[in-house]
BAVORO-207358 format. One record per residue (C-alpha): residue in three letters; x, y, z. Coordinates in pm, whole numbers, padded with zeros to 5 digits, always signed. Example, Ala and Ser with C-alpha at 12.3 -4.5 7.8 and 13.67 -1.06 7.14 Angstrom:
% BAVORO-207358
ALA+01230-00450+00780 SER+01367-00106+00714 
% end
This chain:
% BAVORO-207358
UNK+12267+08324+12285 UNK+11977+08160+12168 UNK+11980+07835+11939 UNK+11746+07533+11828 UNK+11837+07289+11673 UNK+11673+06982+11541 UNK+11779+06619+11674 UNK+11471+06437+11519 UNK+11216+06459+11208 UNK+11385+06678+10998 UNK+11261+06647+10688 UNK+11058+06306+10842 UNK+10785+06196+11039 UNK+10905+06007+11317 UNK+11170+06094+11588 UNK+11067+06405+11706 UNK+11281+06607+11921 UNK+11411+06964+11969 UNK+11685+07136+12166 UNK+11687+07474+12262 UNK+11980+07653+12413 UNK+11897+07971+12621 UNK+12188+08111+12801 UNK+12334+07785+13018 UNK+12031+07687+12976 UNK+11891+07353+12801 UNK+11577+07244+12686 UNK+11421+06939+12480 UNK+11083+06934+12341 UNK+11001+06581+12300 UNK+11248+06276+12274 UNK+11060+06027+12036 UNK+11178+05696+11831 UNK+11171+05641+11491 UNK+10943+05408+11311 UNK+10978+05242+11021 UNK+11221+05009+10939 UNK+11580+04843+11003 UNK+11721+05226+10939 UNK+11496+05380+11205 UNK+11575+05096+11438 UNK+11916+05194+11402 UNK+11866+05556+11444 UNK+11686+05483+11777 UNK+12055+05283+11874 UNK+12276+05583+11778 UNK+12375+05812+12112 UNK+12250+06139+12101 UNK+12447+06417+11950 UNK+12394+06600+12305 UNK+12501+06530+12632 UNK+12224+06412+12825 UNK+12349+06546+13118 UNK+12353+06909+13062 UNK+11992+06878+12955 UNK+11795+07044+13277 UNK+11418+07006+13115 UNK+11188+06799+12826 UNK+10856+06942+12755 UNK+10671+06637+12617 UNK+10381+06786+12421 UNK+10210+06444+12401 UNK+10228+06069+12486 UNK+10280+05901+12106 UNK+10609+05720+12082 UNK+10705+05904+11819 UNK+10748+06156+12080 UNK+10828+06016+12398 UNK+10975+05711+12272 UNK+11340+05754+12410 UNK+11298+05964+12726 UNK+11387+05576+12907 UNK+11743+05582+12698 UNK+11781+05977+12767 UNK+11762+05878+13138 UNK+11998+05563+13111 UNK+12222+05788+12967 UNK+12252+06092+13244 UNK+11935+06291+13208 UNK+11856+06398+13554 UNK+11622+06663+13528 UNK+11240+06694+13529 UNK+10995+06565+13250 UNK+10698+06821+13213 UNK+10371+06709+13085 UNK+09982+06736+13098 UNK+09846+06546+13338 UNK+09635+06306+13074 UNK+09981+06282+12912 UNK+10175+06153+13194 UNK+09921+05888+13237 UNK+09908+05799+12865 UNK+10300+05780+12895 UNK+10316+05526+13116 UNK+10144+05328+12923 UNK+10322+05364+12629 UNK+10704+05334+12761 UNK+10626+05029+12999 UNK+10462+04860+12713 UNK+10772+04975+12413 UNK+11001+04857+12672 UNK+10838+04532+12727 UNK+10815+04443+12354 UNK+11160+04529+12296 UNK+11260+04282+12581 UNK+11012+04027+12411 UNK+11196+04070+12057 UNK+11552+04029+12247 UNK+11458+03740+12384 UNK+11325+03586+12042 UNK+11624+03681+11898 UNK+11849+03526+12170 UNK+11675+03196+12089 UNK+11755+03223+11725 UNK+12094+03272+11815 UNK+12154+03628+11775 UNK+12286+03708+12124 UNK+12398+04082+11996 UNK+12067+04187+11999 UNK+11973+04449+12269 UNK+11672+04638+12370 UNK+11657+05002+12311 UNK+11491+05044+12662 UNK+11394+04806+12956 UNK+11096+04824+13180 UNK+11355+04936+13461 UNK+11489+05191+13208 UNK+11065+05281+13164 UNK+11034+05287+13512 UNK+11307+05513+13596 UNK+11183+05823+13313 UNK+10808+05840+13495 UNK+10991+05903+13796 UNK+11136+06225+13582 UNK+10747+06302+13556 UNK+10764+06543+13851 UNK+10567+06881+13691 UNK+10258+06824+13582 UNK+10096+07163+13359 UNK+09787+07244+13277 UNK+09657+07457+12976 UNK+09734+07768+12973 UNK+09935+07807+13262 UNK+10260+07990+13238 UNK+10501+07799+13449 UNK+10900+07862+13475 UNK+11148+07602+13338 UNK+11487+07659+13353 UNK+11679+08000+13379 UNK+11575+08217+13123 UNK+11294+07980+12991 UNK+10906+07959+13062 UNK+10676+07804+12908 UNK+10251+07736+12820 UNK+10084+07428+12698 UNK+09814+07474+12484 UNK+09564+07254+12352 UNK+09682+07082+12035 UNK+09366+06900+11977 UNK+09578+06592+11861 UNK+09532+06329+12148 UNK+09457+06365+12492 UNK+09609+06544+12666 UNK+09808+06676+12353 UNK+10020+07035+12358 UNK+10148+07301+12208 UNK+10371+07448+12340 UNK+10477+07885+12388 UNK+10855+07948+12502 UNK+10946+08288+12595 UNK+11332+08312+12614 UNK+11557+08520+12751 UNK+11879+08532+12796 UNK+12008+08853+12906 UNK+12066+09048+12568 UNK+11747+08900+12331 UNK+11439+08794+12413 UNK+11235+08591+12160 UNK+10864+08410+12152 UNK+10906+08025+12045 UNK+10658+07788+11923 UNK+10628+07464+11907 UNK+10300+07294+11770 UNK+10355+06966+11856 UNK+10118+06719+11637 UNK+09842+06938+11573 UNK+09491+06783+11537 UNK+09162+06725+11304 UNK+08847+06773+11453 UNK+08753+06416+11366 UNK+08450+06276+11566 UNK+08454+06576+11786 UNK+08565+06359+12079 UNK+08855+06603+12163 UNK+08863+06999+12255 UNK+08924+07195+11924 UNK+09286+07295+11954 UNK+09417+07654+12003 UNK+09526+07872+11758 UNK+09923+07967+11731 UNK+09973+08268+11993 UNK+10225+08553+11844 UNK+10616+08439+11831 UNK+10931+08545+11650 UNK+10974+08187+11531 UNK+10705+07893+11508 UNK+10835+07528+11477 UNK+10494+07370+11275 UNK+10471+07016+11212 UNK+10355+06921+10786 UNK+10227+06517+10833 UNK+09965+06615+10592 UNK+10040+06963+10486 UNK+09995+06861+10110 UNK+09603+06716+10132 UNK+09236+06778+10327 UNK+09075+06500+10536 UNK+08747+06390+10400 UNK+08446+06524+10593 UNK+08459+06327+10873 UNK+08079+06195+10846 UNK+08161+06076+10502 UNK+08512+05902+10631 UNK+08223+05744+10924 UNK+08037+05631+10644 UNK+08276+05444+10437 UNK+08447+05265+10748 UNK+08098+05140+10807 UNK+08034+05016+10486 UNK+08392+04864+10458 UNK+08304+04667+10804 UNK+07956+04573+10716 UNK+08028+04430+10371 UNK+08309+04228+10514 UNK+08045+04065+10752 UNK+07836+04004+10564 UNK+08085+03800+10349 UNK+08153+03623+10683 UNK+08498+03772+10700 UNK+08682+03884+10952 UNK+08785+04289+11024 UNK+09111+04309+11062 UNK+09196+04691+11212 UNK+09563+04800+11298 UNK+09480+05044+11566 UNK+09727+05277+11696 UNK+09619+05248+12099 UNK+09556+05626+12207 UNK+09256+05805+12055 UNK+09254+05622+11704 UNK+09167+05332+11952 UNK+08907+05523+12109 UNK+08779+05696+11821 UNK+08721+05359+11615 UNK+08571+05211+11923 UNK+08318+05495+11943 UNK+08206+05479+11579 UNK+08128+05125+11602 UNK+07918+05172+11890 UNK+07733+05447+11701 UNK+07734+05157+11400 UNK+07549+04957+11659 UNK+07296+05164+11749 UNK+07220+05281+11400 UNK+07163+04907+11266 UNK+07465+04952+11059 UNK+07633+04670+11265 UNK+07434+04371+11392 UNK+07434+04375+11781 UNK+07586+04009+11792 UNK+07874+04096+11640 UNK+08188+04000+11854 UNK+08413+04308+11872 UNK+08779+04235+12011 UNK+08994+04555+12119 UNK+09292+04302+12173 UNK+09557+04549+12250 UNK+09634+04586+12651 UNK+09771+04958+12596 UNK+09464+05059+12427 UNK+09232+04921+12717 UNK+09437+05119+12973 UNK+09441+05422+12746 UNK+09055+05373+12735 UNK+09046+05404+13130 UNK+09224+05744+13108 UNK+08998+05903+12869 UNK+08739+05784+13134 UNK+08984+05946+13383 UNK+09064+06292+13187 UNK+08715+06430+13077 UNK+08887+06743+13113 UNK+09035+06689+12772 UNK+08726+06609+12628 UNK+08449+06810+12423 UNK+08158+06954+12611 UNK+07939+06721+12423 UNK+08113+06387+12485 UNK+08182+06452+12811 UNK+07789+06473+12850 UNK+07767+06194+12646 UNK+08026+06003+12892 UNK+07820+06028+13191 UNK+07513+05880+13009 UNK+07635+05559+12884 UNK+07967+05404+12773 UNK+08048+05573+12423 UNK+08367+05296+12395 UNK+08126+04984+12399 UNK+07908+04747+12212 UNK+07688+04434+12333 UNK+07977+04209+12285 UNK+08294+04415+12338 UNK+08554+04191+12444 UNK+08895+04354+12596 UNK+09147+04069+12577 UNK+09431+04148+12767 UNK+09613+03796+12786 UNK+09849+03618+12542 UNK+09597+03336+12518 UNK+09267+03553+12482 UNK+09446+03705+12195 UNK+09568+03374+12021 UNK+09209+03243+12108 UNK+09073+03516+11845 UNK+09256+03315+11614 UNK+09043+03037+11624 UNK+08751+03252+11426 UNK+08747+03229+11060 UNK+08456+03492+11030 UNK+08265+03735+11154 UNK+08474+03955+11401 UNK+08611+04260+11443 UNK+08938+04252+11583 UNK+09116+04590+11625 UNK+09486+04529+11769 UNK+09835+04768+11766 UNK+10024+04862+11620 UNK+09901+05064+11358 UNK+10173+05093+11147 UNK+10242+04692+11203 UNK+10568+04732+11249 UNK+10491+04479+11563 UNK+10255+04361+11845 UNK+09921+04177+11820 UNK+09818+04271+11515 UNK+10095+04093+11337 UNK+09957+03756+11433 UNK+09618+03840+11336 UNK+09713+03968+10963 UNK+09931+03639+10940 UNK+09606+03440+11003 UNK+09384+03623+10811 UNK+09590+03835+10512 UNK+09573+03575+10283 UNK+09150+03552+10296 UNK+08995+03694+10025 UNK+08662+03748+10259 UNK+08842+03929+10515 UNK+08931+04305+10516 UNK+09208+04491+10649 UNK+09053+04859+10757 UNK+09377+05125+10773 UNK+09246+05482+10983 UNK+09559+05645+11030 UNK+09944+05719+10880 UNK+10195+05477+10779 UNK+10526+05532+10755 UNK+10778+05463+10466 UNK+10936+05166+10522 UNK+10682+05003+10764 UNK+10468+04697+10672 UNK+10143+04910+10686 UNK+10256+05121+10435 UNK+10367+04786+10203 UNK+10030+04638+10169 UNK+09863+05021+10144 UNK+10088+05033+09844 UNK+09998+04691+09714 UNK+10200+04458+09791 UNK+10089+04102+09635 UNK+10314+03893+09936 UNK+10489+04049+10240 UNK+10693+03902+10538 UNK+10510+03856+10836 UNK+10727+03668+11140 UNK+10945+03461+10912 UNK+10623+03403+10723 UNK+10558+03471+10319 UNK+10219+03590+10308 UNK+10034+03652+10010 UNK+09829+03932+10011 UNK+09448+03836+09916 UNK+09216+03997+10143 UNK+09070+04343+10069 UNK+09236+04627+10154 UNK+09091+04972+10308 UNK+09279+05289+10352 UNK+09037+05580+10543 UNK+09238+05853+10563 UNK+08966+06111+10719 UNK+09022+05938+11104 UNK+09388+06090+11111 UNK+09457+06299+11433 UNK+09675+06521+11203 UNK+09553+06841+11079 UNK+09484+06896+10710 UNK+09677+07126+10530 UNK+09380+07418+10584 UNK+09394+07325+10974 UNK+09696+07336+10969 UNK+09776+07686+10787 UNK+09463+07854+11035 UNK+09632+07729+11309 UNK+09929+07940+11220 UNK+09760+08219+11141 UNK+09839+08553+10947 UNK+10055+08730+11245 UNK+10387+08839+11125 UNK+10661+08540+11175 UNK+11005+08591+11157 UNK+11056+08255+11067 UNK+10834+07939+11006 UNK+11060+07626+11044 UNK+10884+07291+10934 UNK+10954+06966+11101 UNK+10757+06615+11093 UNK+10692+06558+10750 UNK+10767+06386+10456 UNK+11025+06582+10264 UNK+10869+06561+09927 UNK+10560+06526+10055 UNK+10334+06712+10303 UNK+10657+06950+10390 UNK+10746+07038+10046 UNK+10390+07130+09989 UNK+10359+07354+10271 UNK+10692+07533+10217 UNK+10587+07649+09877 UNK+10226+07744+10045 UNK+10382+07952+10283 UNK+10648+08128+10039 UNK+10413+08248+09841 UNK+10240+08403+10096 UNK+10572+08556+10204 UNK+10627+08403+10495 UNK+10995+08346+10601 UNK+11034+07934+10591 UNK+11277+07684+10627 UNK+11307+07272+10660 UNK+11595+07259+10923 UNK+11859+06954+10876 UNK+11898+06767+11116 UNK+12158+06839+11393 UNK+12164+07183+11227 UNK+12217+07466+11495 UNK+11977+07759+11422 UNK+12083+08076+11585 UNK+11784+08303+11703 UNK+11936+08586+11885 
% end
C-alpha cells in the first residue's frame, strides 16, 4: 500500500510537511513550523498526528523554517532515524534551528518575568542540537540514493535557496510501483545568483507548491530599480531604511543589489549599511562555502571581489551593536530578520523608527496572514510592537519581484505537459495562489486536488 498524506500547508503557506507510507515503510518530506500568529503558534504546540517513532527517514528539501522548523520537537519526541539533506542545506540548517531555538528560550524567559510561568519553548538549543546529529546523509543533485525499504529517492535543484530540492520518489512496495514528486519551494530566477532549477521529471503523482500561483514577478531589473529608488529617496530625506530581511538568500540577494547600487552611483559610498541579523552573517559564509549552488556567472564573480559588500558594511552580531544602530536617526540602512516580523531584531528597529515619516520600511519577500508584516503591508495606521502602540507614519514599500517563489508561469513550466495522474497542490493560500492554479490546471485537464490536511491519499 501506498499513501501520502498531508500533516502541514494544506490549503496554507507555512508548516510544510508530508508523510508517505510505502509498505512498513515511513517517510517525511520536510517538518516545518507555522508562521503567523497566536493560531500557528499553537499549531506548532499540538503533537503530531503520527508517531514519531515509526518514522525511519525526513527528506528536508531546504533549510527555511517553514520547512525544517520542528525536526528538534520530532526528535524530542522519538524520531530516531536519519535526516537527509544537501550539503549547503545541512549547513544552512544549523543555523536556522540553533537560532529558532534560542529565540524561543529568549521569549520564555521574558514571559517568565512577566509572570507567565506556563509558557514553554517549542524547541531548545539541546533539542537543536540533538536533530543535526540526525543529519547523517548528505545528497547531492541528482544522485539516486536508497531510503528506506521500498523507497529511493533524487534531489534536484529547486532553484529556491541554496542548496534548495526537489525531490523524485520511486516507490515500491511489492504489488505497485509509482513515481512521486515533491517540488519543494520552487524558485524565480531573481538576480541570477542561484542555478536555474530543474524541470519536474515524469511521475504518477506531483505534490507542487502555489505561494504565488495566481500572479508574475516583475522583471527582476525593474523590481532592482524600484528598490533603489525606494532606498535612495529615503536618504536623501535623511531617513533611515528599515528592511525586514528573511536571513538565507533574500539576505544575500538584497546585500548584492546594494553593492551593485554602490558601484553604479545609485547609493553614495558613505552610506552605513547594517546587516544586523547573526543568522544572516553565517548564512553569508556558506554561500561563500557552497559555490556549487551558485550560477556560473556569480561564482566567477565570487572569486573577483566580494559581491555581499559595500565600503561601510557593518555585520553586527552583538546585542549592543544592534541596540547601538538605534542611536541613528538618519541615514542608514539597516536590514535585520525576520522578514515577516513576527520577531527578532527587526522588531526593535521598526519600534524606533515606524513612526518617522522620513524613514522607509522596504518589504522583498511574502508575508503571511496574520503576521505583523503583512498588517502594515495592508495599512495599518497603529500596530503593536513589544507592548508598544505604534503609529504607523513612515513610508511603506512592498517589492514583490525579489520573492524566491516561482511565478505562476515558472511555476506551470516547471511542471510541464507530461501526463500526471494527479497534481496535488500544497503551500498556498487557499483562495489565493492555490485556487488560481487549480482552475489553471483543470482546464488544461489535468487531474488536481488541494489535499486536507491529515487526509490519507491512497496511491496504489
Amino acid at each position: 500500500m501506498i499513501v501520502y498524506t498531508c500533516h502541514g500547508a494544506a490549503r496554507g503557506v507555512t508548516g510544510s510537511c508530508h508523510l508517505v507510507q510505502c509498505g512498513d515503510s515511513r517517510i517525511l518530506i520536510d517538518c516545518g513550523m507555522y508562521q503567523g500568529g497566536h493560531e500557528a503558534n499553537a499549531a506548532n504546540a499540538r503533537g503530531f498526528l503520527f508517531d514519531p517513532h515509526a518514522i525511519d527517514a525526513v527528506l528536508l528539501t531546504h533549510a527555511h523554517l517553514d520547512h525544517c522548523g520542528r525536526l528538534p520537537k520530532l526528535v524530542r519526541d522519538g524520531f530516531r532515524g536519519s535526516i537527509l539533506a544537501t550539503a549547503a542545506t545541512r549547513d544552512l540548517a544549523r543555523i536556522v534551528l540553533m537560532d529558532a531555538a534560542s529565540l524561543q528560550e529568549d521569549e520564555t524567559r521574558r514571559a517568565a518575568a512577566r509572570g507567565d510561568h506556563h509558557a514553554t519553548p517549542l524547541s531548545t538549543v539541546s533539542d537543536a542540537f540533538r536533530a543535526m546529529d540526525a543529519f547523517d546523509r548528505v545528497v547531492g543533485y541528482g544522485e539516486a540514493c536508497d531510503v528506506a525499504p521500498g523507497i529511493r529517492a533524487t534531489f534536484l535543484d529547486a532553484g529556491h535557496i541554496l542548496g534548495s530540492a526537489s525531490i523524485l520518489l520511486e516507490l515500491d512496495d511489492g504489488a505497485t510501483r509509482r513515481r512521486m514528486v515533491f517540488s519543494g519551494d520552487l524558485g524565480h530566477h531573481g538576480s541570477g545568483m542561484l542555478r536555474a532549477l530543474a524541470p519536474a521529471p515524469e511521475a504518477d503523482v506531483v505534490v507542487m507548491e502555489t505561494t504565488y500561483g495566481d500572479r508574475e514577478h516583475r522583471d527582476f531589473a525593474a523590481t532592482q530599480a524600484e528598490f533603489l529608488t525606494a532606498v535612495s529617496s529615503t536618504l536623501r530625506d535623511r531617513g533611515n531604511v528599515i528592511i525586514p530581511t528573511f536571513a538565507l538568500e533574500r539576505a544575500q540577494e538584497i546585500l548584492f543589489c546594494l553593492h551593485q547600487g554602490v558601484r553604479g552611483g545609485t547609493i553614495p559610498a558613505g552610506t552605513p549599511v547594517f546587516l544586523d541579523s547573526p543568522m544572516a552573517i553565517s548564512a553569508t559564509d556558506v554561500f561563500r562555502r557552497h559555490p556549487e549552488g551558485l550560477s556560473d556567472s556569480f561564482r566567477e564573480l565570487l572569486q573577483r571581489e566580494d559581491p555581499f559588500a559595500t565600503p561601510r558594511v557593518r555585520f553586527t552580531r552583538s546585542v549592543d551593536e544592534s541596540m547601538a544602530i538605534n542611536t541613528i536617526e538618519g541615514g542608514a540602512i539597516i536590514l535585520a530578520g525576520s522578514g515577516m516580523c513576527t520577531g527578532g531584531r527587526v522588531m526593535h528597529h521598526l519600534l524606533h523608527n515606524l513612526d518617522r515619516g522620513r524613514a522607509s520600511v522596504i518589504f522583498v519577500g511574502y508575508a503571511a496572514e496574520g503576521s505583523l508584516a503583512r498588517k502594515i503591508i495592508d495599512g495599518y495606521k497603529r500596530v503593536r510592537i513589544d507592548h508598544h502602540d505604534v503609529a504607523v507614519r513612515s513610508h511603506i514599500w512592498t517589492i514583490n519581484g525579489f520573492s524566491a517563489h516561482a511565478g505562476q508561469s515558472e511555476l506551470l513550466a516547471w511542471l510541464g505537459t507530461s501526463p500526471r495522474r494527479q497534481v496535488l497542490l500544497v503551500h498556498g493560500e487557499e483562495h489565493g495562489g492555490m485556487e488560481v492554479m487549480e482552475q489553471v490546471l483543470r482546464a488544461r485537464g489535468v487531474a488536481v486536488a488541494c489535499p486536507t490536511l491529515e487526509s490519507p491519499c491512497r496511491l496504489g
